[in-house]
C-alpha positions as MATLAB code, in Angstrom:
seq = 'XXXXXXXXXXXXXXXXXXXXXXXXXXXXXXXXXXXXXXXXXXXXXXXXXXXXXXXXXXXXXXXXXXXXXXXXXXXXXXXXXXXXXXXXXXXXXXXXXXXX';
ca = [
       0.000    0.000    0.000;
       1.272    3.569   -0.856;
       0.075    6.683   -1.332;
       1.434    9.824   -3.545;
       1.395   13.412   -2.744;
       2.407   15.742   -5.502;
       4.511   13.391   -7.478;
       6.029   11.846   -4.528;
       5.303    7.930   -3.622;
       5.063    7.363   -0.306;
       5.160    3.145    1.049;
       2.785    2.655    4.164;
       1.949   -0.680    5.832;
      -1.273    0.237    7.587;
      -3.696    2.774    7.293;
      -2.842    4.704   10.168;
       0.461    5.181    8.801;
      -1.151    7.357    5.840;
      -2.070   10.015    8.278;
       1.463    9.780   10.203;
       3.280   10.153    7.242;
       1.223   13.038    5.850;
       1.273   14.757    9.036;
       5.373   14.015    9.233;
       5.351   15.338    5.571;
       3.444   18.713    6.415;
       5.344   19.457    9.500;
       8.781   19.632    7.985;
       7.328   21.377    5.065;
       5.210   24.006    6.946;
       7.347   23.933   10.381;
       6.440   27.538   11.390;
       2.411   26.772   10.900;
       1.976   23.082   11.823;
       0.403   23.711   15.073;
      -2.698   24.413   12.962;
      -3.673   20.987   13.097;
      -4.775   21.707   17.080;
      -7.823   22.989   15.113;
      -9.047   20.166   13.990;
     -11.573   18.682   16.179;
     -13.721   15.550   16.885;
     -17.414   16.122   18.438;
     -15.724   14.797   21.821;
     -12.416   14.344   21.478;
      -9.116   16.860   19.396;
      -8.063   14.588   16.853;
      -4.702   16.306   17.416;
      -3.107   17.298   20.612;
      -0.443   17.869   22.837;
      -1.672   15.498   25.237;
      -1.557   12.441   24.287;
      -3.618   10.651   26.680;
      -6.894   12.991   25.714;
      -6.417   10.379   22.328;
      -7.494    6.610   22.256;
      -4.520    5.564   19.964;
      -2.067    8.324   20.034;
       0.868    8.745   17.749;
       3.610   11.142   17.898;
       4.171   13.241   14.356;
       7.940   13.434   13.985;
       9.839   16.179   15.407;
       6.831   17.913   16.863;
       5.211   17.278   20.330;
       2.092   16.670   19.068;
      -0.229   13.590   18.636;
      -2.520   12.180   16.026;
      -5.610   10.444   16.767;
      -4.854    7.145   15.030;
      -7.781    5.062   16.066;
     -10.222    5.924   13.304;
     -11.400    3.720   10.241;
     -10.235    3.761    6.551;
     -12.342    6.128    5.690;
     -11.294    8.077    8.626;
      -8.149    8.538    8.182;
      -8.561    9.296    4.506;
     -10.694   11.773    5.145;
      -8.275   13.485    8.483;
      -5.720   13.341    5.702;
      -7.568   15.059    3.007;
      -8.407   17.971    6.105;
      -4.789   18.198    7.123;
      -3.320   19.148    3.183;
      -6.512   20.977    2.505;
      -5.274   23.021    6.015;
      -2.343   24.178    4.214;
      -3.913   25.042    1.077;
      -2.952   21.123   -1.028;
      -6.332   20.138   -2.771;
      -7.059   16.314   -3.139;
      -6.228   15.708   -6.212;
      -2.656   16.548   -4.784;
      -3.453   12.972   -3.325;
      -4.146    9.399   -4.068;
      -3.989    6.056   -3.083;
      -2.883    2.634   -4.016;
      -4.138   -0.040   -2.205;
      -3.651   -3.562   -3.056;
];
């Protein structure tokens, strides 16, 4: 499984590891604004915090200190993805796929 953003192919083994990597890819690329992604917002829960025990499944986005929700479905984690690059201004067709 892999997906590619902008031209760039990027090998995942699970799911959860799309949003990781995307959220490792916009933090070195937008270092000064990342902290946007605090925004984002469940209807009980951040999806994104500093705090990782406020999150069922946290993950730590490389050289930041904050977490990603990671406990969410396919379609969940497409979709947090597709928020995160529309955040900083990437549409989705900047993104795609490939699952096997």
């Amino acid at each position: 499984m892999a997906f590619n953003f902008k031209g760039t192919r990027y090998a995942v083994r699970f799911w959860k590891d799309i949003l990781i990597e995307i959220c490792n890819v916009m933090s070195s690329m937008h270092r000064n604004n990342f902290e946007r992604v605090l925004t984002l917002q469940g209807r009980k829960r951040p999806y994104f915090t500093k705090n990782a025990n406020e999150l069922r499944l946290p993950e730590k986005i490389k050289n930041t200190d904050i977490f990603a929700e990671t406990n969410l479905s396919a379609n969940g984690i497409v979709k947090m993805g597709l928020d995160v690059l529309s955040l900083f201004g990437y549409r989705k067709e900047d993104f795609t796929i490939e699952a096997h």
